[in-house]
C-alpha positions in Angstrom: -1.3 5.7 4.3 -3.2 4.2 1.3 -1.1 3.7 -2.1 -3.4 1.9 -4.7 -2.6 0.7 -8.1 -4.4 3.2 -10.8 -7.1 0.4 -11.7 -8.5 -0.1 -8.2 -8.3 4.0 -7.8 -11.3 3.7 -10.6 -13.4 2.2 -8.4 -12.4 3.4 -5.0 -10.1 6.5 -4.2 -7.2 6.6 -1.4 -8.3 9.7 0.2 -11.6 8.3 0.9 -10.2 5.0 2.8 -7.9 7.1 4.8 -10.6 9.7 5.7 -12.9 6.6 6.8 -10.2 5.5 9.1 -9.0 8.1 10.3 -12.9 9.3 11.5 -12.2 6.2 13.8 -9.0 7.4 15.6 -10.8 10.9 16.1 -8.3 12.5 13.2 -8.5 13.5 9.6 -6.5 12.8 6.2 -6.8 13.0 2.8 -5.1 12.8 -0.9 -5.9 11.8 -4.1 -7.4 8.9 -6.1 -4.1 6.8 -5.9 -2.2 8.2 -2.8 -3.3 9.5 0.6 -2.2 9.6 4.7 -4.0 10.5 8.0 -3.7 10.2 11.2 -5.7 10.3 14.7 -5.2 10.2 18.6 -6.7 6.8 19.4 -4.0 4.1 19.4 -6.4 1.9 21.0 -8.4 2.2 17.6 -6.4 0.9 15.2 -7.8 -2.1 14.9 -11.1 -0.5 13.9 -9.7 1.9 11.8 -7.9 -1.1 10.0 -11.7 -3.0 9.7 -13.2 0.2 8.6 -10.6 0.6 5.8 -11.7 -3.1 5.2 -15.0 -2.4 4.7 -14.9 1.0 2.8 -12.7 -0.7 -0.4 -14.9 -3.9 -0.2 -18.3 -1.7 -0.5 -16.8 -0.2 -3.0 -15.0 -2.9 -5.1 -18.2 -4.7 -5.0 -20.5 -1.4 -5.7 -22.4 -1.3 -2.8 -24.2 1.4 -0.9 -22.2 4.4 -1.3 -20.0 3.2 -4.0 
């Protein structure tokens, strides 16, 4: 679940983190600019999902490739 403050959601939306991190843990998610969930199969993957996340908002809060 991503919940983000309507400031950051202008530079990076919810549903895209969870998406991203959810492609790691083989499953799918989505929402809108300030509120989204998934899920996925691969409890072993959390930890990448969580990195993944980590990289997705810092690309984007920085405004790099993709952003």
């Amino acid at each position: 679940m991503a919940n983000l403050h309507p400031e950051v959601s202008k530079k990076v939306k919810a549903g895209e983190i969870v998406r991203e991190a959810a492609g790691v843990l083989g499953g799918g998610g989505g929402g809108g600019p300030t509120m989204a969930q998934a899920g996925g199969g691969e409890v072993s993957a959390i930890p990448d999902a969580l990195s993944r996340a980590r990289d997705v908002i810092g690309q984007k809060l920085a405004g790099g490739p993709g952003a």
